[in-house]
C-alpha positions in Angstrom: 88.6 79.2 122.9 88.3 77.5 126.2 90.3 79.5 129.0 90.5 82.0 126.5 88.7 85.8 128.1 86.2 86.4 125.2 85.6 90.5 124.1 81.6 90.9 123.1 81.3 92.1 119.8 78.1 93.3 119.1 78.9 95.2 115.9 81.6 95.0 112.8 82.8 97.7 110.8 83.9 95.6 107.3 86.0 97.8 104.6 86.0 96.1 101.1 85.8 96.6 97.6 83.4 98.4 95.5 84.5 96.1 93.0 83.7 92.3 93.3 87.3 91.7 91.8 89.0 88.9 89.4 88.4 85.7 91.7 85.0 84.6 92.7 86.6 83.2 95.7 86.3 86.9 96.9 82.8 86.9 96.7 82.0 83.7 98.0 84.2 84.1 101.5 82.5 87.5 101.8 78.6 85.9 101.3 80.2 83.4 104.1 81.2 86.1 105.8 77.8 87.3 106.6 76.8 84.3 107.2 79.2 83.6 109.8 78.4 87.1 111.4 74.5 86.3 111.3 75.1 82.9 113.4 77.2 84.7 115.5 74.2 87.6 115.9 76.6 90.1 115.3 75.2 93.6 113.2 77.5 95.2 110.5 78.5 98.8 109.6 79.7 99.6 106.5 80.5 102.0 103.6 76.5 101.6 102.0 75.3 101.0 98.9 75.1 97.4 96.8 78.1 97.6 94.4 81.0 94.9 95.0 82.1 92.9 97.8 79.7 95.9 99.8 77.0 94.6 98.1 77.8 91.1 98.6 78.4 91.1 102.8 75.3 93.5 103.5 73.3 91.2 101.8 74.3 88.3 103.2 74.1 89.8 106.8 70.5 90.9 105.8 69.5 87.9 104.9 70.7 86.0 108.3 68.2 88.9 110.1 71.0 91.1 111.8 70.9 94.6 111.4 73.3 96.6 108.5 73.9 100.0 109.2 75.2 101.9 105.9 77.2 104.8 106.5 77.5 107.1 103.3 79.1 110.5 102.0 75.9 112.5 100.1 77.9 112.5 97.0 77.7 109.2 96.8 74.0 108.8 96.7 73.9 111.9 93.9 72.3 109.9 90.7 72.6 107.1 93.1 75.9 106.3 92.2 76.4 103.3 94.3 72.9 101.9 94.4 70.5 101.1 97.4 71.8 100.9 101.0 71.1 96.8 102.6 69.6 98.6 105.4 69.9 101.6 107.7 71.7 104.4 105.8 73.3 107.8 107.5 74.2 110.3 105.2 77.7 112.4 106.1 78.9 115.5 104.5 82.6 114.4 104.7 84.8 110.8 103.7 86.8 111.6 107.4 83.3 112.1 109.3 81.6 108.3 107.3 85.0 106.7 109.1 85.2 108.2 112.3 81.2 107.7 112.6 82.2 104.1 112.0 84.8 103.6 114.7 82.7 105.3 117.1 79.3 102.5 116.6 81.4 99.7 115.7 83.1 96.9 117.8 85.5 95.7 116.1 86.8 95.8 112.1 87.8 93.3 109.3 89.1 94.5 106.0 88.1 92.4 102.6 89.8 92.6 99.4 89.6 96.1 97.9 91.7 98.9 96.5 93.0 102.3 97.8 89.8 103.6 99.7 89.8 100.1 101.4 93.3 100.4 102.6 92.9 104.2 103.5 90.4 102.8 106.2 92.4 99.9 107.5 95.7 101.9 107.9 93.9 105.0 109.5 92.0 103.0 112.0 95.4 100.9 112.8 97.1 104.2 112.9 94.2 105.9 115.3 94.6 102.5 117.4 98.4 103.3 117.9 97.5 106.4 118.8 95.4 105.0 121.4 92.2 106.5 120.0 90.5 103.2 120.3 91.5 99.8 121.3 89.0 97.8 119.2 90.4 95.0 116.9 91.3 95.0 113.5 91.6 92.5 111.5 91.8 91.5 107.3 90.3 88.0 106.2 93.2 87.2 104.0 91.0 85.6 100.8 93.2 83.2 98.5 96.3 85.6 99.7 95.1 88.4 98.8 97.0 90.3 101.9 100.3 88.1 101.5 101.8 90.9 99.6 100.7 94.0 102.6 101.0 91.5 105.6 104.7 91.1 104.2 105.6 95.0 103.7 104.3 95.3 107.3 106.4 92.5 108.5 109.4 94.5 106.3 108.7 97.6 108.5 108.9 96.1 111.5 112.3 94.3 110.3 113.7 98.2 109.3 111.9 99.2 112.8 109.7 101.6 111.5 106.7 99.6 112.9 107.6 98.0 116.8 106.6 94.8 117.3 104.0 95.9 119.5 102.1 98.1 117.0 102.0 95.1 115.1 100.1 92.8 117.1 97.3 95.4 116.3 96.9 94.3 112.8 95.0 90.3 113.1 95.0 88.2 110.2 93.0 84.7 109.2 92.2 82.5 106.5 88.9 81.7 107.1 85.8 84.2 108.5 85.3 82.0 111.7 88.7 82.1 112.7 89.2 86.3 112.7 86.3 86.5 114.3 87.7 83.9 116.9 90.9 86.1 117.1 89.2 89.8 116.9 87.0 88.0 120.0 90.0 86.9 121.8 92.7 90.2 121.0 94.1 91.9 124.0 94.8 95.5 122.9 98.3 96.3 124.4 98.8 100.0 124.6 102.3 101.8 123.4 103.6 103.1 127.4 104.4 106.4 125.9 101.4 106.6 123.0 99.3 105.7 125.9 99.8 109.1 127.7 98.4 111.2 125.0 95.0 112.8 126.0 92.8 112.8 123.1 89.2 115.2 123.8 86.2 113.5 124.5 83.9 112.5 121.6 81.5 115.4 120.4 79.2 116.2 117.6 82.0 117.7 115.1 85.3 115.9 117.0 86.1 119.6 116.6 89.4 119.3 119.1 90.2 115.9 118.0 92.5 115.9 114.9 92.0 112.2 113.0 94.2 113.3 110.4 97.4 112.8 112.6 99.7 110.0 111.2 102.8 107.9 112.5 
């Protein structure tokens, strides 16, 4: 990355499955993911508990000594539906308050293999990056394809010019966990000239003027 200007990134966010899925290729790339972000002495945030690809990244983080910070709705941990929390664990009353609680601490986001709750949090931090919300990177660590299918429905809507070429470059894709983090390290947020006027409130305890909800 020589020449390159390098972001710090103290802290990822990672969305994935509660699920470990049909191909042990997703769980090994996610234990090497944590690896890779232990060597790199970067902390993660994430949804909490131990089921799935979850399970698998906040364990492997743990065991490289970095911090996990487990951010989790208090249904969740009713009957302890989704098991002990690798770490830290802050409980939230709401699913909107867990995500906005994890753009606000984290740095920078990847999103593993997962269903629709996985996707509901890449879209709506891409979507809150649009909306200039936050400039931090996103990116998905595209496991044996797993992304070829989205990365080319977002390429489509581009094409039909519901998604502008700029917008785009906010969703970062790789292969392998060393090089997203490589990219996420080296990405240039470039602000929409007429998204970048909107005047979001500053953050508070509730967000109580700021409406997350809004979508493109």
């Amino acid at each position: 990355m020589e020449g390159v200007l390098v972001r710090k990134i103290k802290k990822i966010c990672v969305f994935c499955g509660a699920n470990s899925g049909k191909d042990v290729a997703f769980v090994n790339a996610t234990f090497h993911l944590g690896k890779v972000l232990g060597k790199r002495k970067i902390d993660l945030v994430y949804g909490g508990g131990k089921l799935g690809l979850m399970g698998c990244v906040s364990t492997a983080v743990a065991q490289h000594e970095r911090q996990v910070l487990g951010i989790i709705p208090s249904a969740f941990t009713i009957n302890n539906l989704v098991g002990e929390t690798c770490g830290k664990e802050i409980k939230v009353a709401t699913m909107q308050e867990r995500l906005v609680m994890m753009m606000e601490l984290s740095d920078a986001f990847i999103a593993l293999p997962g269903g629709f709750g996985t996707l509901e949090e890449l879209f709506q931090m891409i979507s809150w990056a649009q909306l200039n919300i936050h400039n931090k990177p996103i990116g998905v660590l595209n496991i044996n394809g797993f992304f070829n299918g989205l990365l080319s429905f977002v390429d489509h809507a581009v094409k039909q010019e519901f998604i502008t070429p700029r917008a785009r470059k906010i969703l970062i894709s790789a292969t392998t966990a060393d090089e997203l983090v490589d990219k996420l390290q080296a990405f240039r947020f470039e602000s929409d000239p007429a998204l970048s006027k909107l005047k979001w409130s500053p953050s508070s305890s509730q967000k109580e003027k700021l409406d997350l909800t809004l979508r493109l």
